[in-house]
MILUMSE-928304 format. One record per residue (C-alpha): residue number from 1; residue in three letters; x, y, z. Coordinates in steps of 0.001 Angstrom, whole numbers, plus 500000, padded with zeros to 6 digits. Layout:
BEGIN
@num: NUM&residu: Ala&c1: X&c2: Y&c3: Z
...
This chain:
BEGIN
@num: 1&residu: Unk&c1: 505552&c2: 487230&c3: 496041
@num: 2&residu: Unk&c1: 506560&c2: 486189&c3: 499632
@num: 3&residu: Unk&c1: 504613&c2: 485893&c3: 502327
@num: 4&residu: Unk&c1: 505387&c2: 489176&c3: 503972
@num: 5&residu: Unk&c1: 503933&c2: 490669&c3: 500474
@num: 6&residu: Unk&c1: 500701&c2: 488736&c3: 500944
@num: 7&residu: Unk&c1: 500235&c2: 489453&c3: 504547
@num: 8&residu: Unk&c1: 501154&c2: 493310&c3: 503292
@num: 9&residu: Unk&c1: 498181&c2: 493013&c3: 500726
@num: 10&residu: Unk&c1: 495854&c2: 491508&c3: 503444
@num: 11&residu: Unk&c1: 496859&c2: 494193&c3: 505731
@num: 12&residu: Unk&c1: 495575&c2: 496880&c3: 503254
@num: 13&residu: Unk&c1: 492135&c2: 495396&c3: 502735
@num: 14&residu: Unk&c1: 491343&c2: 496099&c3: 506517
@num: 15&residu: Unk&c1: 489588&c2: 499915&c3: 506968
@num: 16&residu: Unk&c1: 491371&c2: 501656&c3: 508959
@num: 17&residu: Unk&c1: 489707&c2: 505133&c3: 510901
@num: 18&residu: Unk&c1: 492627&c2: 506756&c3: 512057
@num: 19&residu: Unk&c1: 496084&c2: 506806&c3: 510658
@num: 20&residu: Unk&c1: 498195&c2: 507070&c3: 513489
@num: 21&residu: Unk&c1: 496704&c2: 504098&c3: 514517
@num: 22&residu: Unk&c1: 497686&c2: 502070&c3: 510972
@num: 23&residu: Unk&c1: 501103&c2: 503185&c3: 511211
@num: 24&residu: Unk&c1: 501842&c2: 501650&c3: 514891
@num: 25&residu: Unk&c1: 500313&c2: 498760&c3: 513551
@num: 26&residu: Unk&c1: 502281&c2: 498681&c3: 510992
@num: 27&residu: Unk&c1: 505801&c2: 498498&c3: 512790
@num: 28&residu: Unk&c1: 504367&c2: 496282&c3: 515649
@num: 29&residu: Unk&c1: 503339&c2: 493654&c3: 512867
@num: 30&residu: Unk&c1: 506193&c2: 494367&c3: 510208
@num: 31&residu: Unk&c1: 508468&c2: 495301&c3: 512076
@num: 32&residu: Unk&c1: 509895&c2: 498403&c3: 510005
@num: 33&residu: Unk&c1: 508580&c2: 502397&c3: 509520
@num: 34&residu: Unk&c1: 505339&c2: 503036&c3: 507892
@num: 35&residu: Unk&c1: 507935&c2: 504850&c3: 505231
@num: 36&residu: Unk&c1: 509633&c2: 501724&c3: 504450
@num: 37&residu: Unk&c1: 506482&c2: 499602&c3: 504612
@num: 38&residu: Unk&c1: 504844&c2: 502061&c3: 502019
@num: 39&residu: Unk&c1: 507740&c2: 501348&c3: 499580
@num: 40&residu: Unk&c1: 507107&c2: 498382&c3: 499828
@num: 41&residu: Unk&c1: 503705&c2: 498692&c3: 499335
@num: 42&residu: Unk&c1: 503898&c2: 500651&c3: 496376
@num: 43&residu: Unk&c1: 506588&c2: 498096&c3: 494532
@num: 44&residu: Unk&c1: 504140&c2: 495420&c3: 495485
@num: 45&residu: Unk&c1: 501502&c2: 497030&c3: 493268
@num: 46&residu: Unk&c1: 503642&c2: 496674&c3: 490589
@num: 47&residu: Unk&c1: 503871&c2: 493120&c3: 490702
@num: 48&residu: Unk&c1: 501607&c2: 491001&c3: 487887
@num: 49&residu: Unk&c1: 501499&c2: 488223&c3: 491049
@num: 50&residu: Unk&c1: 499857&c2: 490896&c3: 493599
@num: 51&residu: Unk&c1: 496851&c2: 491891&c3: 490960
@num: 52&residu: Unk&c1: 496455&c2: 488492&c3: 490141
@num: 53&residu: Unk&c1: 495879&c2: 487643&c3: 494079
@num: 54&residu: Unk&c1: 493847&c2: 490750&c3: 494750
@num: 55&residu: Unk&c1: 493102&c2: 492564&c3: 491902
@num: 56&residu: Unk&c1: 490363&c2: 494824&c3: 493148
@num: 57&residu: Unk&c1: 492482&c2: 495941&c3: 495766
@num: 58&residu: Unk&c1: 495487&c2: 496357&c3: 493714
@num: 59&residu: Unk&c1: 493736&c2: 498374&c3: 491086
@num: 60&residu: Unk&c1: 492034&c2: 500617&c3: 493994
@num: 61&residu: Unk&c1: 495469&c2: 500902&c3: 495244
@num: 62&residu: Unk&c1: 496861&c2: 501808&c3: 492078
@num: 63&residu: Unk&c1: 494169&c2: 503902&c3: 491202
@num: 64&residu: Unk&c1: 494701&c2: 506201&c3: 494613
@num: 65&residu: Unk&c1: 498556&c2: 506011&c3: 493750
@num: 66&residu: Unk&c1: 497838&c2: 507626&c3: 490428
@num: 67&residu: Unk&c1: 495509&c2: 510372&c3: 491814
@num: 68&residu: Unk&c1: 497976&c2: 511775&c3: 493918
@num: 69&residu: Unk&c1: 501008&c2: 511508&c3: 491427
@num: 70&residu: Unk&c1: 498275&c2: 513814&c3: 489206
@num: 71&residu: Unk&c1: 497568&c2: 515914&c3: 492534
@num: 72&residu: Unk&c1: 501420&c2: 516401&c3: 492792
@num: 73&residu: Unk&c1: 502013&c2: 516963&c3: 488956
@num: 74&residu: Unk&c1: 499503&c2: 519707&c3: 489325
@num: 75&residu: Unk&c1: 500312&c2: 521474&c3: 491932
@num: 76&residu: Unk&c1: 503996&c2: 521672&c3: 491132
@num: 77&residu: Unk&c1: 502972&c2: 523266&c3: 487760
């Protein structure tokens, strides 16, 4: 895990109210599209490294990641 990765995890922990807010954030600080940062985002909770650094974040993350793979696996059927 770089430090990009850790600043990404850091970045998540912060509430944010409105979305389209989040996502200007997120290419002023990272410098790439909220599509590409949400990737990234998404590898990163794969990583043993990232739920050893934050784990109740990761497994929140994970756990919202998983609810709408269901959501989509449902609705397709």
């Amino acid at each position: 895990m770089n430090d990009i990765d850790r600043d990404i995890l850091d970045f998540e922990s912060q509430h944010w109210h409105y979305q389209g807010n989040k996502e200007r954030v997120i290419q002023e600080r990272f410098g790439f599209s909220p599509n590409r940062y949400y990737q990234r985002l998404n590898r990163l909770l794969d990583e043993p490294e990232a739920l050893q650094q934050q784990p109740a974040l990761v497994k929140r993350l994970q756990s919202r990641r998983d609810q709408r793979a269901q959501r989509r696996v449902v609705r397709d059927a």
